[in-house]
DRENDONU-490926 format. One record per residue (C-alpha): residue in three letters; x, z, y. Coordinates in pm, whole numbers, padded with zeros to 5 digits, always signed. Example, Ala and Ser with C-alpha at 12.3 -4.5 7.8 and 13.67 -1.06 7.14 Angstrom:
2
ALA+01230+00780-00450;SER+01367+00714-00106;
% end
This chain:
384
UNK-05211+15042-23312;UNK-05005+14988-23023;UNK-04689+14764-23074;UNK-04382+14860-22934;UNK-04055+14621-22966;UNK-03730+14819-23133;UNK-03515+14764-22837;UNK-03324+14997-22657;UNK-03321+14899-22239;UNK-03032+15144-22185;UNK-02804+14882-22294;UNK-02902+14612-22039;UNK-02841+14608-21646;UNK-03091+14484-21432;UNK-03010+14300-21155;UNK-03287+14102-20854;UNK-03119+13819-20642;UNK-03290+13596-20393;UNK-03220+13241-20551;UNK-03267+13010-20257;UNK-03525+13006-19919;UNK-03716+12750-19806;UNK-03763+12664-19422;UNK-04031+12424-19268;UNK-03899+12282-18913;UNK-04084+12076-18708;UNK-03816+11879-18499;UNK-03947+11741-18137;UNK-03783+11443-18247;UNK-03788+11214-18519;UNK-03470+11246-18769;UNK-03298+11112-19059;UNK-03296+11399-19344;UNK-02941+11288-19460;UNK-02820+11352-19088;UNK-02974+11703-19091;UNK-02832+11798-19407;UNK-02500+11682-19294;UNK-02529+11914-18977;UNK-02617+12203-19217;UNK-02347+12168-19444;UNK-02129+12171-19188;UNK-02273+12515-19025;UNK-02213+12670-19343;UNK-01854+12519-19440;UNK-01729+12618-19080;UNK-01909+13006-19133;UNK-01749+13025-19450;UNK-02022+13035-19683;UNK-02039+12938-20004;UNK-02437+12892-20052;UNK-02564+12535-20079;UNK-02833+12342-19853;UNK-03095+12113-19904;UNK-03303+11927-19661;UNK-03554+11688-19718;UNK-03919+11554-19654;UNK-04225+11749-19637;UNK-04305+11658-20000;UNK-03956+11763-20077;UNK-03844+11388-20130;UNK-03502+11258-20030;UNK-03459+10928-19798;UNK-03697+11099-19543;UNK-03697+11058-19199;UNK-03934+11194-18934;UNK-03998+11523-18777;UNK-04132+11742-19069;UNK-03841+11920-19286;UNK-03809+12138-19614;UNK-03467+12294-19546;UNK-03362+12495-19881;UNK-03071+12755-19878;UNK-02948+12870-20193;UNK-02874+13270-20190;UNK-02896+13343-19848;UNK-02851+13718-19668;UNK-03109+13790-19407;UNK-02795+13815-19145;UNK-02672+13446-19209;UNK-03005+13317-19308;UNK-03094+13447-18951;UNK-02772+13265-18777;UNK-02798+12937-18977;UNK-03142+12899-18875;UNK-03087+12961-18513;UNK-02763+12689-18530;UNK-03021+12427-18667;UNK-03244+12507-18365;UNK-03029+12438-18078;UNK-02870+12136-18247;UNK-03292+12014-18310;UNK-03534+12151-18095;UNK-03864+12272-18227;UNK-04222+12446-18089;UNK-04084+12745-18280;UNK-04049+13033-17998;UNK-03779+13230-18184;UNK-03656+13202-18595;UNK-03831+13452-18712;UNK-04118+13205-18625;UNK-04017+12945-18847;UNK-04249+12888-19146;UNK-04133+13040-19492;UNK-04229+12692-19750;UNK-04065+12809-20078;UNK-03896+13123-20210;UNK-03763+13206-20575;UNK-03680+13560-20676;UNK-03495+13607-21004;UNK-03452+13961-21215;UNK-03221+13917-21436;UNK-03089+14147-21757;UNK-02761+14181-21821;UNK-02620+14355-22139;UNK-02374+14606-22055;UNK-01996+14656-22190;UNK-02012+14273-22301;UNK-01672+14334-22302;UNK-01655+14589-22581;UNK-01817+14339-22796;UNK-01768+14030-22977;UNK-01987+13688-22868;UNK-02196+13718-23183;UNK-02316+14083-23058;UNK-02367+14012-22708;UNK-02587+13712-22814;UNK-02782+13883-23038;UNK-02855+14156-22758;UNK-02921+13927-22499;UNK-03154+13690-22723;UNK-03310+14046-22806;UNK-03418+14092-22445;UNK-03532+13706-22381;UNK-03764+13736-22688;UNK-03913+14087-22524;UNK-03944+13933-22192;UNK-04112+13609-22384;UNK-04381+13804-22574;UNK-04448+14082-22367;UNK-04478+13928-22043;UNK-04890+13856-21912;UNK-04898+13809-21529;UNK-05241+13880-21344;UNK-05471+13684-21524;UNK-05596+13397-21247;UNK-05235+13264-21243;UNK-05326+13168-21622;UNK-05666+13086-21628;UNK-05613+12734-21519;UNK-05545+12492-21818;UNK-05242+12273-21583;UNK-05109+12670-21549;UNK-05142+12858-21873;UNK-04796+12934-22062;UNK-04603+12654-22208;UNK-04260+12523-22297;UNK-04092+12238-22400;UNK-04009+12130-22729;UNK-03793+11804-22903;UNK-04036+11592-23072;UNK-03907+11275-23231;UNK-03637+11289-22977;UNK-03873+11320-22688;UNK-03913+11662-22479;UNK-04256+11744-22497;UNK-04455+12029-22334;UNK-04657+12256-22598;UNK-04873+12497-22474;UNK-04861+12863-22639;UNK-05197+12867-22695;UNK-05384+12513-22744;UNK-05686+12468-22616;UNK-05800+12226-22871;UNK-06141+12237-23062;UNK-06145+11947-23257;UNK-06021+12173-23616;UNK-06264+12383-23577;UNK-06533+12324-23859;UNK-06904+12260-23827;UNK-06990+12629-23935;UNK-06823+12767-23682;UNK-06936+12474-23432;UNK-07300+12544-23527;UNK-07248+12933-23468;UNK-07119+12891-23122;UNK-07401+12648-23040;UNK-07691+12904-23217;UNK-07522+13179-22986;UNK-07504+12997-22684;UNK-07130+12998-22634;UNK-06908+12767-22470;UNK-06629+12581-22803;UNK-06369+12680-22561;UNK-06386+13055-22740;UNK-06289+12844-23063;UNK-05962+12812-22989;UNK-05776+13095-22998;UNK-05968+13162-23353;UNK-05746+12917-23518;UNK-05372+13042-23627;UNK-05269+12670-23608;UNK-05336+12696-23221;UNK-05088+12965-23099;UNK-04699+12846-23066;UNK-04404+13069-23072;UNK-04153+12960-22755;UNK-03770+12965-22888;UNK-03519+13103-22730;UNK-03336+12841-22593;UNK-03593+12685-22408;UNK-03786+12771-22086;UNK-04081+12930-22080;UNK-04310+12813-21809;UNK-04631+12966-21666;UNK-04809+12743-21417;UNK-04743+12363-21324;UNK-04443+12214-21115;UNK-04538+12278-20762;UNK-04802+12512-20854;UNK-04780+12740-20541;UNK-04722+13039-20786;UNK-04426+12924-21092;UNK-04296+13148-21317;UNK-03984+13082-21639;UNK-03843+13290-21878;UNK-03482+13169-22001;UNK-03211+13275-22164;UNK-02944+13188-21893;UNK-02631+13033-22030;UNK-02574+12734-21797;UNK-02597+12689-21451;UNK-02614+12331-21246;UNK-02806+12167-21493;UNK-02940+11792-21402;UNK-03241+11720-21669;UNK-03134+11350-21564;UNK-02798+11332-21594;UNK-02811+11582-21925;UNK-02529+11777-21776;UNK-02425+12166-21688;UNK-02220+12408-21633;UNK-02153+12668-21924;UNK-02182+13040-21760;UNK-01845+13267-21858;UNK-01989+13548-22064;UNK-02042+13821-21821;UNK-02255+13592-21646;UNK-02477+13497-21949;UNK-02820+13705-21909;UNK-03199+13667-21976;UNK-03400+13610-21654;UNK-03761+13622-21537;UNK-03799+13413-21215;UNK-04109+13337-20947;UNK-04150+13071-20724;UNK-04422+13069-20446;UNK-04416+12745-20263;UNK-04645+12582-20036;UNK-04733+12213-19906;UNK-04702+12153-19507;UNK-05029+12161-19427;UNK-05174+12444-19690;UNK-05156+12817-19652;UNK-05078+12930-19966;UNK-04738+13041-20204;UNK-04522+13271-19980;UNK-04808+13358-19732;UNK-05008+13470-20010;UNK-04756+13751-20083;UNK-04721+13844-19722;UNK-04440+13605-19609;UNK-04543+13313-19406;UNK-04242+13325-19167;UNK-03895+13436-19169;UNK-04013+13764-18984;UNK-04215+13856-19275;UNK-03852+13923-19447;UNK-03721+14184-19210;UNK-03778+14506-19450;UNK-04030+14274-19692;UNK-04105+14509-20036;UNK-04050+14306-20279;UNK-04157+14547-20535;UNK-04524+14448-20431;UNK-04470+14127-20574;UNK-04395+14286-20947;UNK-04751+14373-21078;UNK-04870+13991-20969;UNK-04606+13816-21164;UNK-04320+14027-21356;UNK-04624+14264-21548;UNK-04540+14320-21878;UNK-04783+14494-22158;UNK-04740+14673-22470;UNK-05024+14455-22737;UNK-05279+14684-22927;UNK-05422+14583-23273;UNK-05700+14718-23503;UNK-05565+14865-23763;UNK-05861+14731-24015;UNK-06020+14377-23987;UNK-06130+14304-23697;UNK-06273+13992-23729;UNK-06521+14088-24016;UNK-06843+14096-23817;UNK-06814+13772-23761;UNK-07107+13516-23912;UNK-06797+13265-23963;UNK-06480+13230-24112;UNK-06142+13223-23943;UNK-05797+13197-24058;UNK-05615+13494-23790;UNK-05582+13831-23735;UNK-05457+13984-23404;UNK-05122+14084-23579;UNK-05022+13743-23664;UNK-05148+13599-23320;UNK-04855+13827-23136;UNK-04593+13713-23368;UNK-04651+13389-23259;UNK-04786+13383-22862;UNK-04709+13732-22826;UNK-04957+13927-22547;UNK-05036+13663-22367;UNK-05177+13465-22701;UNK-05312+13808-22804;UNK-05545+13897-22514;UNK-05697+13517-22561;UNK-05767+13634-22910;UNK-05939+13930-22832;UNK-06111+13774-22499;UNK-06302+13543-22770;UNK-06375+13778-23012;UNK-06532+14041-22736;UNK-06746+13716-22584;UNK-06887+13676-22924;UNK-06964+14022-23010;UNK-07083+14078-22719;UNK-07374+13799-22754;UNK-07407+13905-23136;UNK-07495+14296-22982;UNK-07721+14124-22706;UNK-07912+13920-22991;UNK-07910+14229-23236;UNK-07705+14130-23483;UNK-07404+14401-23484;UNK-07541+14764-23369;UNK-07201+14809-23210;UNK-07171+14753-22853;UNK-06798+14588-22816;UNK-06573+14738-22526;UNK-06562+14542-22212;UNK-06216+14396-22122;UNK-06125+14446-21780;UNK-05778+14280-21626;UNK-05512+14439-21822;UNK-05807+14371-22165;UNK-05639+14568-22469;UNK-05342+14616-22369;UNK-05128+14925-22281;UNK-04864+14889-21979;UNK-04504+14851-22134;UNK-04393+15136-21839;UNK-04033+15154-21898;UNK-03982+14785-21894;UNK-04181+14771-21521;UNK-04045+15087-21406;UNK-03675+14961-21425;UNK-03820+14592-21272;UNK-03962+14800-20990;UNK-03635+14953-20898;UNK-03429+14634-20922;UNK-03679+14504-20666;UNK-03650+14776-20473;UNK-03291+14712-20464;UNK-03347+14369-20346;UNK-03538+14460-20052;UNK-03252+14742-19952;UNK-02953+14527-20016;UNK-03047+14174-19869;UNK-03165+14307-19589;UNK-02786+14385-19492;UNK-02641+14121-19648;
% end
């Protein structure tokens, strides 16, 4: 069976933006960050720009002073991007030959869905359509596998337990339920435990929709969310934001790629290591590494019946809880123990190999319209 969500992507706009750039200047001198950042503010305030600017130390703390910078601009065009940068140069001289030398650090790149003729409908519809989308983009969404295979990096969120925030993966990788049949099976078959845990319905979470789904640590070089956007400005410290007018309210799927000083890695890994890479960059090549999204398949029978030991799943209610992304960790177990019960002789049937995408069928319409957004982006920024 292949399962297809009942939603209708006519009704929703999509929409890429470029949410803020990341610069790494290496000054001739030694400076104060807070001086630098004063500078910048004022190259944008007398150009007449609204975008905001960050600078700070190479680790991205504040306080920083010395000759290594993280300058972030939120929103940028290419155009001003291109002037701002070469205002910071003659006011602090660097090794940099020309910007378009200067080293990309950090870039995010949002696509966001917007449901259309908002303003035909009452609050109560809008929300439901827009909550609609989040959930699909939630469940559907499984990027290439090795941003997921580390444990820091696999899918998470955060959750309110006894008053404290507290990050819960969507698929645990704890073993310590599992019972001594099945721990004796795994052992006989000469399996790793870790293929336990996605065996176990009590492992697999289901993110809400008001909270952000993560995929891959803070300052992983590769970070991606899901949200359902209704507040901008928000300070986790302070608790405070800024509610979003209606026609602003919208689900979004972001990336990060970010690197440390002295690593190669993040941006350069996608082709942009300096601000020269951006000239005509297509972002649409960035959309099958991190914005991939998958239709889930599902036997029809029981699929778990050849197995010598009980378990309390099936694949049906592993995607109504982690959705694809749980589902393919399913089915990734249950292939690595058929697959040493066919080798030992103890099922005539020969399981399927899984390559990258495993079960799963491509959810086309969804990544065709993401494709053309991006495509967008690359078209539009580049004059902007």
């Amino acid at each position: 069976m292949v399962l297809k969500p009942t939603i209708d992507l006519k009704r929703y706009r999509c929409h890429s933006v470029i949410d803020w750039i990341e610069v790494q200047i290496e000054t001739n001198g030694v400076h104060q960050a807070i001086n630098i950042q004063r500078f910048a503010s004022k190259v944008l305030d007398e150009s007449g720009s609204a975008s905001k600017v960050y600078v700070s130390g190479p680790t991205r703390t504040r306080g920083y002073s010395g000759s290594t910078f993280i300058i972030r601009l939120q929103q940028p065009g290419l155009s001003q991007l291109g002037s701002f940068c070469a205002e910071l140069l003659r006011k602090y001289p660097t090794s940099a030959r020309s910007v378009g030398d200067l080293a990309i650090a950090g870039i995010e790149v949002s696509v966001d869905f917007y449901v259309k003729n908002h303003a035909e409908m009452g609050s109560e519809a809008q929300n439901l359509l827009r909550w609609q989308m989040t959930e699909v983009l939630q469940r559907h969404l499984r990027p290439e596998r090795s941003l997921t295979e580390l444990e820091e990096n696999q899918p998470r969120f955060f959750a309110t337990v006894n008053g404290k925030a507290t990050s819960k993966s969507l698929v645990s990788k704890a073993t310590a339920k599992a019972s001594s049949k099945q721990r004796s099976e795994i052992k006989r078959l000469g399996l790793n435990e870790r293929v336990l845990a996605p065996l176990r319905i009590g492992a697999h979470e289901q993110a809400p929709i008001d909270t952000t789904f993560y995929i891959g640590k803070k300052g992983s070089p590769v970070m991606l969310r899901v949200m359902d956007k209704t507040t901008d400005q928000r300070d986790p410290n302070l608790g405070t934001a800024v509610n979003l007018a209606p026609a602003e309210c919208r689900s979004r799927i972001e990336v990060t790629f970010m690197k440390k000083p002295d690593e190669v890695g993040g941006p350069a890994a996608v082709g942009l290591e300096t601000l020269s890479d951006l000239v005509e960059y297509p972002f649409k090549t960035v959309r099958k590494l991190v914005f991939e999204f998958f239709y889930p398949t599902a036997n029809s029978g029981d699929e778990l019946a050849h197995l010598s030991f009980p378990v309390n799943v099936t694949e049906l209610d592993v995607f109504r809880l982690s959705g694809v992304y749980g589902l393919d960790r399913l089915q990734r177990s249950i292939t690595e123990i058929s697959d040493r019960q066919y080798r030992k002789k103890e099922i005539t049937t020969k399981p399927r190999s899984i390559d990258r995408k495993g079960k799963a069928v491509s959810f086309e319409e969804l990544n065709r319209i993401i494709d053309r957004s991006l495509v967008r982006l690359s078209r539009d920024w580049a004059y902007s």
